[in-house]
N, CA, C and O atoms as CSV, one atom per row, in Angstrom:
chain,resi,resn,atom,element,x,y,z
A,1,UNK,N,N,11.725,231.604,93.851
A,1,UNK,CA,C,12.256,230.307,93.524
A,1,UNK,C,C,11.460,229.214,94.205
A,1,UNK,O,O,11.647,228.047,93.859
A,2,UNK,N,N,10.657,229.489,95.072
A,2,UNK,CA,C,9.822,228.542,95.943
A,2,UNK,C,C,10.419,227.061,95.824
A,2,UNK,O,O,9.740,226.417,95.024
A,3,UNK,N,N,11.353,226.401,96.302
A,3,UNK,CA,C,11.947,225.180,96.554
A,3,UNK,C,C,11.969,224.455,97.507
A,3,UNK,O,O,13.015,224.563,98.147
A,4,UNK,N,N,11.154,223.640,97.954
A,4,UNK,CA,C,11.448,222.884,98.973
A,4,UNK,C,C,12.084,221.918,99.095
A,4,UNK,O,O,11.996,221.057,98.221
A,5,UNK,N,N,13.131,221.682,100.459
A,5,UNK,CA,C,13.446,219.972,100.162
A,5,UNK,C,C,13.488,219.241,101.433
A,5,UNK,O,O,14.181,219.508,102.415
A,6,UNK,N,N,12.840,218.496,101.314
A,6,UNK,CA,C,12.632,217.470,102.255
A,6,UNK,C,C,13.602,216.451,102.398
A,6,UNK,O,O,13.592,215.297,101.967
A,7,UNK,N,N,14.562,217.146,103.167
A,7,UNK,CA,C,15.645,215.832,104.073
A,7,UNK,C,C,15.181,214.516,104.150
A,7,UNK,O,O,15.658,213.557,103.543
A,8,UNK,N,N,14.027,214.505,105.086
A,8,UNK,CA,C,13.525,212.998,105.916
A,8,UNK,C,C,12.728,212.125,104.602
A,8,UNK,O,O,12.968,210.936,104.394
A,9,UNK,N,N,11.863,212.843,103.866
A,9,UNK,CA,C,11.240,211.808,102.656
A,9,UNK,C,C,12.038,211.850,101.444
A,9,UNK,O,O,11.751,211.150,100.472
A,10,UNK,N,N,12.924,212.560,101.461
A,10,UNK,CA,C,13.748,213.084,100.119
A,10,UNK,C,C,13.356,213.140,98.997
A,10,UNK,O,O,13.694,212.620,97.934
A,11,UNK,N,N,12.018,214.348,99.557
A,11,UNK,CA,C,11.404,214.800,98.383
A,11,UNK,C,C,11.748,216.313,97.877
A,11,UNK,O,O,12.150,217.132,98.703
A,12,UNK,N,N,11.608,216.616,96.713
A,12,UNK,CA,C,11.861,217.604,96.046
A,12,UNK,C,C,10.602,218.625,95.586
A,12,UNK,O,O,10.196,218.899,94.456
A,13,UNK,N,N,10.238,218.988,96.644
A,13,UNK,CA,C,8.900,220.155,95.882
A,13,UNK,C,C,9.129,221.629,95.847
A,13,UNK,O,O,9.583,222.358,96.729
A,14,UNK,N,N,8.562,222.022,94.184
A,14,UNK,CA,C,8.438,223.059,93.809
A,14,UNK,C,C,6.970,223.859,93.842
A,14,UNK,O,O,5.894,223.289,93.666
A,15,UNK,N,N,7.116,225.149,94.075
A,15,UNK,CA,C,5.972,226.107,94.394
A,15,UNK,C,C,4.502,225.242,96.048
A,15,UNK,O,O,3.302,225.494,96.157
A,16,UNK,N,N,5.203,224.491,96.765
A,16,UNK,CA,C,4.562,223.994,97.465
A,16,UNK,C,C,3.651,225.360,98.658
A,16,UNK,O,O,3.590,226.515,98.237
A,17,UNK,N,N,3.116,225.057,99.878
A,17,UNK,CA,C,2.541,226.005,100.660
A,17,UNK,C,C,3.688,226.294,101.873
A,17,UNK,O,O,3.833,227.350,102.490
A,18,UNK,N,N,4.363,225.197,102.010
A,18,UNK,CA,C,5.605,225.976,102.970
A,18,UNK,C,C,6.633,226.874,102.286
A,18,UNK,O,O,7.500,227.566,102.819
A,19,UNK,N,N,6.382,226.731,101.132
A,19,UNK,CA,C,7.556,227.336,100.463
A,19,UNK,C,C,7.322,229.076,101.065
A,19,UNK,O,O,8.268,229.620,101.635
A,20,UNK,N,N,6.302,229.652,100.911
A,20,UNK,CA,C,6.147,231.086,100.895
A,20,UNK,C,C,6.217,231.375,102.697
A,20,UNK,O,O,5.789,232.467,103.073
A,21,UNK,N,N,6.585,230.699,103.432
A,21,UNK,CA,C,6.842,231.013,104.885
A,21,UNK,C,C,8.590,230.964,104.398
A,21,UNK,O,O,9.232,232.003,104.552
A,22,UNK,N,N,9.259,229.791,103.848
A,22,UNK,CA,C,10.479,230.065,103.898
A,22,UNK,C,C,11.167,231.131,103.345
A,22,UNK,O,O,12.338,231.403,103.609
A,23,UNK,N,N,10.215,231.939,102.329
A,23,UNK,CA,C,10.734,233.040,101.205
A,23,UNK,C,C,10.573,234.014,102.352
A,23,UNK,O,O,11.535,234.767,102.503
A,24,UNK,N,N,9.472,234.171,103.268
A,24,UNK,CA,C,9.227,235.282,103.727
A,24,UNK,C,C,10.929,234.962,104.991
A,24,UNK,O,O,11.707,235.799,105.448
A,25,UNK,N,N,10.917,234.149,105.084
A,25,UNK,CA,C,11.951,233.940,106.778
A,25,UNK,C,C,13.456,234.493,105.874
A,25,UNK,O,O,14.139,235.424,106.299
A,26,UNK,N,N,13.817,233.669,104.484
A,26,UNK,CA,C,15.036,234.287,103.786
A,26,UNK,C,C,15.342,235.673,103.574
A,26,UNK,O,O,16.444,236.221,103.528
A,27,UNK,N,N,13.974,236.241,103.431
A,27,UNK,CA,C,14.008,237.766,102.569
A,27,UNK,C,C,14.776,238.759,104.196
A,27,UNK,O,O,15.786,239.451,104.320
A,28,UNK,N,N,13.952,238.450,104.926
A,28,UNK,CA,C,13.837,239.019,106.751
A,28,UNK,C,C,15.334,238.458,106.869
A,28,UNK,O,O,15.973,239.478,107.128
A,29,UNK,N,N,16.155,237.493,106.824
A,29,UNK,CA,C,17.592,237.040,107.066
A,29,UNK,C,C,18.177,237.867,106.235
A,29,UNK,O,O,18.601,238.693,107.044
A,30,UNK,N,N,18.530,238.270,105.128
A,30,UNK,CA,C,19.169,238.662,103.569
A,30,UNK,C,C,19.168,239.656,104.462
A,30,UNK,O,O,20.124,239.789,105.226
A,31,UNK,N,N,17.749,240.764,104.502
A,31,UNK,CA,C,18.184,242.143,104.494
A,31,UNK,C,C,18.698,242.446,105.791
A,31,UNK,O,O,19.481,243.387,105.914
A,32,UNK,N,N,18.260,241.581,107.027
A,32,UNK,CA,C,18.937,241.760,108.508
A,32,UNK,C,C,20.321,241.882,108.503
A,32,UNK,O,O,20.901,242.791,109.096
A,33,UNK,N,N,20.936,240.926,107.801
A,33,UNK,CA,C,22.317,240.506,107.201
A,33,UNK,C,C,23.124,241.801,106.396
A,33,UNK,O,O,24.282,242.152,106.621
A,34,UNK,N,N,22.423,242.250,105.655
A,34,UNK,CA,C,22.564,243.824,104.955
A,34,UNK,C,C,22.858,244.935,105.466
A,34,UNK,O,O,23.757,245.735,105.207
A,35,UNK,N,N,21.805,244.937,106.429
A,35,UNK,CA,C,21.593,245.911,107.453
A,35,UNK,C,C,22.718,246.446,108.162
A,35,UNK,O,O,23.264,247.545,108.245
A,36,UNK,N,N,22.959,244.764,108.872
A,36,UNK,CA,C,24.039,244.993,109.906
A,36,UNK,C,C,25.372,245.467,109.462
A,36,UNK,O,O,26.111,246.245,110.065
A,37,UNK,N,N,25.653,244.652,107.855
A,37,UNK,CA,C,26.933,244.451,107.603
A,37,UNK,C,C,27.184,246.297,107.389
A,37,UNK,O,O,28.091,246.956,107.899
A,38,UNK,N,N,25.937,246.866,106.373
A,38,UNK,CA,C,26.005,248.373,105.999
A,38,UNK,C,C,26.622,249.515,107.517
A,38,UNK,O,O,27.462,250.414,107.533
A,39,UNK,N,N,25.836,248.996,108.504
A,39,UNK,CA,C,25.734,249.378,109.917
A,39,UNK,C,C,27.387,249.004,110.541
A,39,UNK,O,O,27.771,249.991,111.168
A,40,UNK,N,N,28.118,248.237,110.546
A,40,UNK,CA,C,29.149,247.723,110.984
A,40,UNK,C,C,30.576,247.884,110.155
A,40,UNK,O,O,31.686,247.754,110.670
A,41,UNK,N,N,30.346,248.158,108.927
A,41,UNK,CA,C,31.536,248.616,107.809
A,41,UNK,C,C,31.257,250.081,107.387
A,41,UNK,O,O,32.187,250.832,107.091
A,42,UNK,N,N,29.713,250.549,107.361
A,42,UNK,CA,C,30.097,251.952,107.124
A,42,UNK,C,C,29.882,253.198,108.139
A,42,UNK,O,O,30.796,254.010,108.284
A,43,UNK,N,N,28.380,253.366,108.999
A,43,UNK,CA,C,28.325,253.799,110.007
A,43,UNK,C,C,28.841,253.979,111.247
A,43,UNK,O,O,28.906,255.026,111.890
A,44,UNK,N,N,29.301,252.595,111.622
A,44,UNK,CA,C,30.153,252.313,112.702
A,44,UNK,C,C,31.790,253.398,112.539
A,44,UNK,O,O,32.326,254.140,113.361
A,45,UNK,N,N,32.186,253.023,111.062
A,45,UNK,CA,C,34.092,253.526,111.441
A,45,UNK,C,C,33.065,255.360,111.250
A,45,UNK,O,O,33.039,255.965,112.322
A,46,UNK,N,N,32.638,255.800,110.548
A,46,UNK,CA,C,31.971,256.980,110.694
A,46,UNK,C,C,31.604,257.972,111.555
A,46,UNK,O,O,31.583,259.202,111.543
A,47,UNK,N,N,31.313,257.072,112.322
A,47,UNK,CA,C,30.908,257.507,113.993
A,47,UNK,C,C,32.040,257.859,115.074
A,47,UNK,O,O,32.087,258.885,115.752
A,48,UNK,N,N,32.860,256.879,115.088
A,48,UNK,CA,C,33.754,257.086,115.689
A,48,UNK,C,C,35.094,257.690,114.802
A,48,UNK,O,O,36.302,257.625,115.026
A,49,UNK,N,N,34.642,258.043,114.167
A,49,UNK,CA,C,35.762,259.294,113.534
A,49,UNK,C,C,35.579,260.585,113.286
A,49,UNK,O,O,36.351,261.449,112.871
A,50,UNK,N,N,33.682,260.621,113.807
A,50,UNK,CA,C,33.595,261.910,113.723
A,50,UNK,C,C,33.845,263.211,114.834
A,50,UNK,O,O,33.918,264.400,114.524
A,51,UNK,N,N,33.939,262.709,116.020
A,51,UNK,CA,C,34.777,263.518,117.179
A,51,UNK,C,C,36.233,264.540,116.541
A,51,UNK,O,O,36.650,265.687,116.703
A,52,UNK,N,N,36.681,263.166,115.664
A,52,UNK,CA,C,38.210,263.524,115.731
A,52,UNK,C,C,38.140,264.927,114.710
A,52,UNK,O,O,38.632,266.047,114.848
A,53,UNK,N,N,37.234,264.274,113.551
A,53,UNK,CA,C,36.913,265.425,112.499
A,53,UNK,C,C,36.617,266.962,112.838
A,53,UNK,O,O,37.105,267.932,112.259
A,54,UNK,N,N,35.744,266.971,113.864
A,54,UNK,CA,C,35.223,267.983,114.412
A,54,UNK,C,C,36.156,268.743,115.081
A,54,UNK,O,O,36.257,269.910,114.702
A,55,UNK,N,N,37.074,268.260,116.252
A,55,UNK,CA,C,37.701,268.620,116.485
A,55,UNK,C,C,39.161,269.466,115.687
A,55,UNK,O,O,39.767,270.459,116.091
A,56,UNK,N,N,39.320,268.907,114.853
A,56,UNK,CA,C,39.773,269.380,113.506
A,56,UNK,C,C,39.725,270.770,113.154
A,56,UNK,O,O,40.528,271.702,113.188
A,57,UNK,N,N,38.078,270.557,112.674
A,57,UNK,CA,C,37.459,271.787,112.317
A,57,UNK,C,C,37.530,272.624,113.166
A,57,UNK,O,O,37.899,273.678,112.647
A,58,UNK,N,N,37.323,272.750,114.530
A,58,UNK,CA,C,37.084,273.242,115.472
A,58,UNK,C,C,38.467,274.487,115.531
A,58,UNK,O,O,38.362,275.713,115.545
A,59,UNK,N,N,39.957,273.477,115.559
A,59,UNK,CA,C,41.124,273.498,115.367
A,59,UNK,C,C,41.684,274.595,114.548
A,59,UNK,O,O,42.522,275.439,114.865
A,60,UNK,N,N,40.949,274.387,113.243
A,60,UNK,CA,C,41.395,275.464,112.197
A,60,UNK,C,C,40.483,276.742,112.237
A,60,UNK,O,O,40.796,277.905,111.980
A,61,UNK,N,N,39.290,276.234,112.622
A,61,UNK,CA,C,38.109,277.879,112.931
A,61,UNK,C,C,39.325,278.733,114.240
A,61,UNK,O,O,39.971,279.726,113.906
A,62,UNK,N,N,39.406,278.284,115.292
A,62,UNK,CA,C,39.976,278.644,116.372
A,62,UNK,C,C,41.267,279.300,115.546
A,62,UNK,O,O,41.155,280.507,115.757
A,63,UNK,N,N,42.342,279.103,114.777
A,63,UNK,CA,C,43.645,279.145,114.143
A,63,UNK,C,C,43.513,280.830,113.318
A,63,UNK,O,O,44.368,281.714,113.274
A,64,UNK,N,N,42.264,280.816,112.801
A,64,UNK,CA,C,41.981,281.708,111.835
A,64,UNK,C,C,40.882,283.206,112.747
A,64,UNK,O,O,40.596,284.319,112.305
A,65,UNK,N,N,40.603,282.690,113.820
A,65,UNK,CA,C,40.214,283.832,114.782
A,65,UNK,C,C,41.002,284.780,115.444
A,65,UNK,O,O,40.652,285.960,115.469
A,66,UNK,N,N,42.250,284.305,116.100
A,66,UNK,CA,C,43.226,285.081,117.246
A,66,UNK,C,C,43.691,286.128,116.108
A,66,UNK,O,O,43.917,287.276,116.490
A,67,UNK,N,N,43.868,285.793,114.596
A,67,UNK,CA,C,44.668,287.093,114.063
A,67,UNK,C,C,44.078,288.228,114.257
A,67,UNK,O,O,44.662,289.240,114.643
A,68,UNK,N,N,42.922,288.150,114.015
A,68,UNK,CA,C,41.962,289.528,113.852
A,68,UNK,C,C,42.187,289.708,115.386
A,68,UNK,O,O,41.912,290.886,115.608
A,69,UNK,N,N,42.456,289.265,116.231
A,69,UNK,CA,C,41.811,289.988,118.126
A,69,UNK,C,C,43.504,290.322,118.158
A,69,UNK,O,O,43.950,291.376,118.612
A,70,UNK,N,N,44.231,289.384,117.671
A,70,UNK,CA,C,45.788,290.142,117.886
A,70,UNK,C,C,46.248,291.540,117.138
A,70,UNK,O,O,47.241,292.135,117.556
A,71,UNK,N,N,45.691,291.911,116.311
A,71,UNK,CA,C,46.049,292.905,115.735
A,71,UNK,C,C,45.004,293.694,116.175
A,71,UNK,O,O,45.328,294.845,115.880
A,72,UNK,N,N,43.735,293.705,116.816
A,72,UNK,CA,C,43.427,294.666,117.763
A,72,UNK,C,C,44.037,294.826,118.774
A,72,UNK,O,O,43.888,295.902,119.353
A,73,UNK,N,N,44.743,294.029,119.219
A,73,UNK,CA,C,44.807,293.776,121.110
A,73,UNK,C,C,47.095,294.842,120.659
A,73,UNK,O,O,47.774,295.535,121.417
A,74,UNK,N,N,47.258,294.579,119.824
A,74,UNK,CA,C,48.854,295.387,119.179
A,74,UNK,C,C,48.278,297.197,119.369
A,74,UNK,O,O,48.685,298.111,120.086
A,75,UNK,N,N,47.105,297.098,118.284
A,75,UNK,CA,C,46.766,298.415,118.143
A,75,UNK,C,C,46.446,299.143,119.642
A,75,UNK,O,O,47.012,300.216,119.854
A,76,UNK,N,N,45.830,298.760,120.362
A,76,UNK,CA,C,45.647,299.237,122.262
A,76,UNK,C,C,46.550,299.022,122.630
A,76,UNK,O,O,46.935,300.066,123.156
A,77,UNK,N,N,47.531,298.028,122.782
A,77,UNK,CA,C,48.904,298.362,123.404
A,77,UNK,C,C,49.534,299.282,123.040
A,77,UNK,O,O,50.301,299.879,123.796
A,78,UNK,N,N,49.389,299.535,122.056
A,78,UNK,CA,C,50.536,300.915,121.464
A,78,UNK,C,C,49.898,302.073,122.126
A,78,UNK,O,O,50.779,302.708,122.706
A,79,UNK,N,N,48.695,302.630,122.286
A,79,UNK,CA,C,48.308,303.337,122.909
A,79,UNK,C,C,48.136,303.683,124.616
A,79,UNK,O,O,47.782,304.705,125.203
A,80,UNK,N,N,48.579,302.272,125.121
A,80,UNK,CA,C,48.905,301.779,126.680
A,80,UNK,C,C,50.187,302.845,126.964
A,80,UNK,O,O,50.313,303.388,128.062
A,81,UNK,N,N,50.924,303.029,126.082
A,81,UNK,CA,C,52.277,304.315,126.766
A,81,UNK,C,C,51.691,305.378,126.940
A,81,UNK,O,O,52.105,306.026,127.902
A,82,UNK,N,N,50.671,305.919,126.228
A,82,UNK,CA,C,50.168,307.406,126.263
A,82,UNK,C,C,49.533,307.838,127.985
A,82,UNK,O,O,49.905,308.758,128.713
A,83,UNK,N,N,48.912,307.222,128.130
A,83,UNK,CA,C,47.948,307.163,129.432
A,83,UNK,C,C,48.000,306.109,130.307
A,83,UNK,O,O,48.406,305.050,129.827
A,84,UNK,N,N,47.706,306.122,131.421
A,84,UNK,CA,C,47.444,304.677,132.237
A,84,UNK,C,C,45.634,304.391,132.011
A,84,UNK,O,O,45.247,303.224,132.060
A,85,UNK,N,N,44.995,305.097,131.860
A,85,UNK,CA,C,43.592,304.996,131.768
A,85,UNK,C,C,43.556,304.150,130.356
A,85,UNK,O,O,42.515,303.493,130.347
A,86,UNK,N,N,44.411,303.910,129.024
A,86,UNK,CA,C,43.963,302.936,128.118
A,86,UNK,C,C,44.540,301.792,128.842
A,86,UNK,O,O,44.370,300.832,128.091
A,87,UNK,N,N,45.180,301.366,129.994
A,87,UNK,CA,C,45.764,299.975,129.710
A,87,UNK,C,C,44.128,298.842,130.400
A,87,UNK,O,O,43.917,297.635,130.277
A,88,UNK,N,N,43.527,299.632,130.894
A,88,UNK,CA,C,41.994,298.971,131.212
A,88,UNK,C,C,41.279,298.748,129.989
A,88,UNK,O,O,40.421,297.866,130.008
A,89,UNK,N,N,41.508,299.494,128.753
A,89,UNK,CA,C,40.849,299.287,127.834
A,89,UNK,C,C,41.333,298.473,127.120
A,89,UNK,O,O,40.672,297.910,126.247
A,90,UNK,N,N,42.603,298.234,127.338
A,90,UNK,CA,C,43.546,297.272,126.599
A,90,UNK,C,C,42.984,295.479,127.072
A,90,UNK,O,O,42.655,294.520,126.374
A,91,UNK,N,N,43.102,295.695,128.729
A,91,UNK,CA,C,42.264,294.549,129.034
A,91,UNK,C,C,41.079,294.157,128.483
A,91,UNK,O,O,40.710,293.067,128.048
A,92,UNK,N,N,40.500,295.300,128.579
A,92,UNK,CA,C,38.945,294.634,127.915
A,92,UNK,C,C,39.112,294.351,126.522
A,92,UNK,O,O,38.397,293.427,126.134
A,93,UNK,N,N,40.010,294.993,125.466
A,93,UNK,CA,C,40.101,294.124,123.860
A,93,UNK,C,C,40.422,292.745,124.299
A,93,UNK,O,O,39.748,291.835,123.818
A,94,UNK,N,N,41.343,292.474,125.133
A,94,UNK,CA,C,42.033,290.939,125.251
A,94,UNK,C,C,40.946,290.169,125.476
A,94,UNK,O,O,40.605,289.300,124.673
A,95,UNK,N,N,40.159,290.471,126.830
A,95,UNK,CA,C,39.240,289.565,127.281
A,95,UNK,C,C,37.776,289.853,126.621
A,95,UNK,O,O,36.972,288.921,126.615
A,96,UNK,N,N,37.390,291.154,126.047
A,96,UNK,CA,C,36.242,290.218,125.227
A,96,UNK,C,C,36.525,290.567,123.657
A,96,UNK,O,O,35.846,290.040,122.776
């Protein structure tokens, strides 16, 4: 649009030589302006919601593990009456 306007002589020039310093200073404002707003409405709430997310996940992985170690750790207890020598083995299903 190359437009200049001169406040002090109140002149009106088109395609002049300052014009292409002001296009270059608008274009550098516009997208800085872009940038930030993209950076501050979408990245920003993103970021700080992704802890919570994770934790989440974390939440339901953890939820869906103990069944499988509990129904080993049932199966060695039942065998804990037979002997005193399984209830050590019983410990070790629990703890690893």
């Amino acid at each position: 649009m190359h437009v200049s306007v001169d406040l002090i002589n109140a002149e009106i020039e088109v395609g002049g030589p300052i014009t292409s310093q002001w296009v270059s200073l608008a274009s550098a404002i516009v997208f800085g302006l872009s940038f930030a707003t993209i950076l501050t409405l979408i990245v920003t709430p993103a970021m700080l919601a992704l802890p919570d997310a994770l934790r989440k996940m974390l939440r339901m992985k953890a939820k869906h593990q103990p069944l499988e170690t509990s129904i080993a750790v049932s199966l060695k207890v039942s065998d804990m009456f037979d002997s005193k020598s399984t209830s050590r083995q019983a410990t070790a299903v629990i703890l690893g």
